[in-house]
N, C-alpha and C positions, 0 to 999 in steps of 0.2 A: 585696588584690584588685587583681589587673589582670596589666601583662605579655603582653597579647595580643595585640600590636602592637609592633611593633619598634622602639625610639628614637630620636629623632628628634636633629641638630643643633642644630634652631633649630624655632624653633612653627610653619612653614610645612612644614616636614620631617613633626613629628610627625603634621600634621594631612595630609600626602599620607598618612601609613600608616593613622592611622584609616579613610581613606576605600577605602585598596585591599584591606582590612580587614573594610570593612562597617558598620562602625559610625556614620561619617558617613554618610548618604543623600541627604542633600536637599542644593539650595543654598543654602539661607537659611541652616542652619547651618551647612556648609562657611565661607557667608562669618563669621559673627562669632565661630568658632574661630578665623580669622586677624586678626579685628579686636582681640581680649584676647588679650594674650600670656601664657601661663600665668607663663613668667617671671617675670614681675610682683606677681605671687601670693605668692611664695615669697622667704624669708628672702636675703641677697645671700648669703651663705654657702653655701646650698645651690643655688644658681641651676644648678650644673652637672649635678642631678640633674633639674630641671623638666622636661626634656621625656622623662625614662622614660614607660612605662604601668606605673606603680606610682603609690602610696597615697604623701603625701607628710605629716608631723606632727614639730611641733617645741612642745611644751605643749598648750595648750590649742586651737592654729591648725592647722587641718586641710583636706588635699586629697585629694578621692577621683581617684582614677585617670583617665586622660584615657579611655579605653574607655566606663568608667561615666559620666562626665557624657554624654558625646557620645552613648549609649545613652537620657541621661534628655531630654536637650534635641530628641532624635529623637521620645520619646515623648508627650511634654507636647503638641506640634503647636502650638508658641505661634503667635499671629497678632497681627496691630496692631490696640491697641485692647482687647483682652483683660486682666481683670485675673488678677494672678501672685501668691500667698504662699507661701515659701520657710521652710519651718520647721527651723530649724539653720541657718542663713545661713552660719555663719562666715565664710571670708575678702571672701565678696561675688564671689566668681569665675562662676560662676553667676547670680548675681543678676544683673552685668552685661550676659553676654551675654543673657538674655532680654531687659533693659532696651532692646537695640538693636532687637530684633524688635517689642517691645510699642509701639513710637514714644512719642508724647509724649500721647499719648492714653490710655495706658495706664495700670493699676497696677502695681507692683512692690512689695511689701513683704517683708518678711523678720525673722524673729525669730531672736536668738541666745542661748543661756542666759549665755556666759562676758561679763564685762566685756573683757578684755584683747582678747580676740578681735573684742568689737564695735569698738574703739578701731581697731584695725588694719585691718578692712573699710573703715573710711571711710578712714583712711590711703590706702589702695589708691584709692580711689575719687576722690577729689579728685588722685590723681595721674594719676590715669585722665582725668579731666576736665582736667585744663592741657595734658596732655602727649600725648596719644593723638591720631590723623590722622584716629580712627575717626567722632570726631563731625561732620566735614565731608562722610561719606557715609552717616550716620544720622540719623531722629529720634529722640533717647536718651530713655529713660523711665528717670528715673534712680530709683535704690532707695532707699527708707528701711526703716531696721533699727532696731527696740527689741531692751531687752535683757529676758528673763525666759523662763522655763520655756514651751515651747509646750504643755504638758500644764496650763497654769493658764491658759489666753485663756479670758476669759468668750466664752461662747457666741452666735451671733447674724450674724455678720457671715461671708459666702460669697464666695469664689471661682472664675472659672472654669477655674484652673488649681494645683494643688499638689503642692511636692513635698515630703517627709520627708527630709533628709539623715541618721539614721540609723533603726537597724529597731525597731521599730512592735511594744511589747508587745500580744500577743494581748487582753488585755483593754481597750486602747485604741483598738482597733480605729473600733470606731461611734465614739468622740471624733473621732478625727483624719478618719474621712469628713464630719465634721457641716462642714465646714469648704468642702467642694465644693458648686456650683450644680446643678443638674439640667442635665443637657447638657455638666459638665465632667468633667474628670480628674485624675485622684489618681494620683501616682508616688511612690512607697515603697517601700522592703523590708521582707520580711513573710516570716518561716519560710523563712529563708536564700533567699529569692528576689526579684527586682526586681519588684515588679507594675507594672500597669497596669492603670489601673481606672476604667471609665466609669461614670458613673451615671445609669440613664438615664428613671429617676423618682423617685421620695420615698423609695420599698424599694427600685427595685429597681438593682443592680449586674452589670455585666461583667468578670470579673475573668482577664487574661490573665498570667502567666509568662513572662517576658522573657530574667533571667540567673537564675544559680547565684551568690549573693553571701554575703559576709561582711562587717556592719556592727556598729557598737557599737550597743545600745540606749540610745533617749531614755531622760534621767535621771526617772525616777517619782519625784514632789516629794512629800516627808513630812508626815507631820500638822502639822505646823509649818509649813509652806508651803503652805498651802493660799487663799490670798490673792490674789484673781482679777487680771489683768490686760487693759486693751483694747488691740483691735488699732489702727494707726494710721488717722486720718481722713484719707478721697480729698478733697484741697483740691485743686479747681479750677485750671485755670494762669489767670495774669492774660491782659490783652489783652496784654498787651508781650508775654511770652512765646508767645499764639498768633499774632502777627502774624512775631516773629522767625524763628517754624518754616515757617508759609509763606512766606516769603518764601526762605529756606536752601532750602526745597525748590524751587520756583522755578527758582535758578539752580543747584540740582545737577542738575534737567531737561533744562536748557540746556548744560551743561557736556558731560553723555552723549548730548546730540542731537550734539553737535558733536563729542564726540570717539568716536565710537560704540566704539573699539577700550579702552576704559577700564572696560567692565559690555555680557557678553553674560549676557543670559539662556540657561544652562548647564545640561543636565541631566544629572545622575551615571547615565550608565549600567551598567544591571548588570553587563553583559558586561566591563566596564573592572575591576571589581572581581575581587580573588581572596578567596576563599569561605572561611573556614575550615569545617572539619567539622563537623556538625550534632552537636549531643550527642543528639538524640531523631533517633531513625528514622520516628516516626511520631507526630501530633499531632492529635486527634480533634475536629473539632465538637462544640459543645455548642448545644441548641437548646431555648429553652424554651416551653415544651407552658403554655398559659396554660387549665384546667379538664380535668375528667375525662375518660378516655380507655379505652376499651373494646378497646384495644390495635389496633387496624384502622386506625388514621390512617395518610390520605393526602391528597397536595397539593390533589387535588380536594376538600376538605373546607373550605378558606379558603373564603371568601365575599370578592366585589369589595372593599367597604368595609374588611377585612381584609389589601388587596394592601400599602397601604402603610405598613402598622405593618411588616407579616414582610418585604418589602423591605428596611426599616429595619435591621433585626437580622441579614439578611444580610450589608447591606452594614457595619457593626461588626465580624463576625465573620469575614469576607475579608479587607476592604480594611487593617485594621492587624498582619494576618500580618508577622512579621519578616522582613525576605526574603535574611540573610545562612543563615535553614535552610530544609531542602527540605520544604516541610510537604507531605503525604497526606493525603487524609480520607477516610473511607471515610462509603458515603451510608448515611444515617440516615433511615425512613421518617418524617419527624415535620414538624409544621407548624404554628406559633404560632394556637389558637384565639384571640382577643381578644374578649370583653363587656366593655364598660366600669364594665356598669352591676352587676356584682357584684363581689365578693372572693374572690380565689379565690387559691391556692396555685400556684410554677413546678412545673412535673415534666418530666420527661425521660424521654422512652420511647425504647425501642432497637428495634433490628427484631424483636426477638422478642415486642411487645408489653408489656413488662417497664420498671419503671419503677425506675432506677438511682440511686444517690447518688452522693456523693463520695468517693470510696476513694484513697489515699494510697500501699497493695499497689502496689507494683513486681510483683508478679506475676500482678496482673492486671488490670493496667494499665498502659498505654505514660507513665507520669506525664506525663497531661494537661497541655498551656498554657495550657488557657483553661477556666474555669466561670463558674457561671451564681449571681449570689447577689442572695437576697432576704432585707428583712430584715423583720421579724414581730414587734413587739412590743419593739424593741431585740436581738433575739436572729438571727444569720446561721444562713444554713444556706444550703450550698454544694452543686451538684447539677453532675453530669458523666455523658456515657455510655459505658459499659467494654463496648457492643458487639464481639464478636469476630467475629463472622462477616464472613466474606468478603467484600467487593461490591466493583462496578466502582471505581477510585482516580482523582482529578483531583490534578492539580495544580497548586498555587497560583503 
């Protein structure tokens, strides 16, 4: 996977193409794309191929594609102070740069099945730590990595951010969600595609399509492995350590007060970017209809106390469109009823009154990006609407 982007010389090279690209978005991660040098990552022998957008593996030590991280690290929306579990860690390249975003407040943990592979993240990692310029313009939230099967972590302990580095057996599905908080996100490949997946109660899931990928699957551990393991404990920093961080931050205030031409606050504009082509032409809302519906719904049918849940779920369903494609939606007469106070099942009505599932048909359906999933008893069930009729078109 990758190749979507054009080679770079040097990791400032690569990482202008990601961005003219699309794949880079934000500033935060334009910066600590240049703060870790992929270089680094990777075996000295092969150093000449690091900055391809190609898939990089020498045994058990593995690099996805600069495309895909920079995809995933857009996704995740890390923030300082957030905690991160990284399931598949391998080299720690990833782990890093979120480590810069999450400051020293943060979590960062990561699990890796292979030994040799763990042995070589921290490698990396403590070279990172003597040698990098990066920590004199960050608060690093450095990573701790165990090593074992992420399909045997005892159960219990949440996240407000995760990601899966490779794709995610269907039947592990509700494992590896149980792992995200209520309010977080879940990044994985799932049925040859990147998801991203909010959750955004105890059932219930938003579950968006990102890329077209191809991952190895997590190793499913045998009856003979079945042998639980814990995730690592959030130890507190001492006072040494938070007195050191503000204090570092302090004078890197002072540094950019005075040198203002060293940190603009920068925003990536669209129009600076070149586009690639959309693979979908069209990309449909999904909106979930909470209680029975006599197929007549309409906006006027929310009630006040009602404004701010379906605001909520607007705003989800807009604001993380990918914006290197051109997305359509065409309007859907439907409008989130909310009672608290009962149980009741998502549904999806179209304009025709008609209440749709999830269909997978390429022909009749523009294969959706985004659905709606609740889950029942341990059991998913995914719901999208394959409305074809016409209506007026916005875009995003």
């Amino acid at each position: 996977m990758g190749a979507a982007v054009s080679s770079g010389q040097n990791n400032d090279e690569l990482v202008n193409n990601l961005m003219k690209s699309g794949y880079i978005r934000t500033r935060k991660v334009e910066q600590v794309f240049r703060a870790v040098d992929r270089a680094d990552y990777v075996l000295p022998s092969h150093r000449d191929r690091a900055y391809n957008d190609l898939a990089w593996k020498h045994g058990n030590i593995h690099l996805s594609a600069p495309c895909i991280y920079s995809e995933v690290m857009e996704s995740l929306s890390l923030e300082p102070g957030l905690s991160f579990l990284n399931l598949g860690s391998g080299t720690g390249y990833l782990s890093t740069m979120a480590g810069l975003i999450l400051n020293q407040h943060g979590t960062n943990h990561g699990i890796e099945l292979h030994e040799d592979c763990l042995e070589y993240a921290y490698e990396r990692l403590e070279e990172f730590k003597q040698k990098s310029l990066a920590l004199d313009e960050f608060d690093f939230c450095e990573p701790v990595f165990i090593q074992g099967n992420c399909l045997n972590v005892a159960p219990g302990r949440q996240y407000d951010r995760v990601y899966c580095g490779a794709a995610c057996p269907e039947n592990y599905e509700g494992f590896i969600k149980q792992f995200v908080c209520i309010g977080g996100i879940l990044v994985m490949p799932f049925k040859d595609h990147l998801l991203r997946v909010l959750r955004i109660d105890e059932d219930t899931w938003l579950h968006f399509k990102m890329l077209p990928v191809s991952f190895a699957t997590l190793v499913v551990p045998t009856t003979t492995e079945q042998t639980l393991f814990h995730l690592p404990e959030c130890v507190p920093l001492s006072l040494q350590e938070l007195c050191r961080g503000k204090i570092r931050r302090c004078l890197r205030l002072n540094v950019w007060k005075e040198h203002e031409d060293l940190e603009t606050e920068k925003v990536i504009l669209l129009e600076q970017r070149r586009f690639n082509s959309p693979q979908q032409t069209l990309t449909r809302f999904v909106i979930p209809v909470l209680g029975e519906s006599d197929g007549s719904v309409s906006d006027e049918s929310a009630s006040d106390e009602d404004d701010e849940f379906t605001r909520r779920v607007c705003v989800l369903l807009s604001v993380d469109a990918d914006p290197r494609d051109l997305y359509t939606t065409s309007q859907v007469r439907a409008v989130v009823l909310c009672n608290m106070n009962e149980n009741q099942n998502w549904q999806v009505v179209n304009n025709n009154g008609n209440v749709d599932w999830y269909n997978q048909n390429s022909e009749n359906s523009a294969n959706s990006n985004k659905s709606v999933s609740r889950t029942e008893e341990g059991n998913d069930e995914q719901t999208t609407s394959n409305s074809t009729e016409e209506k007026s078109q916005n875009k995003i």
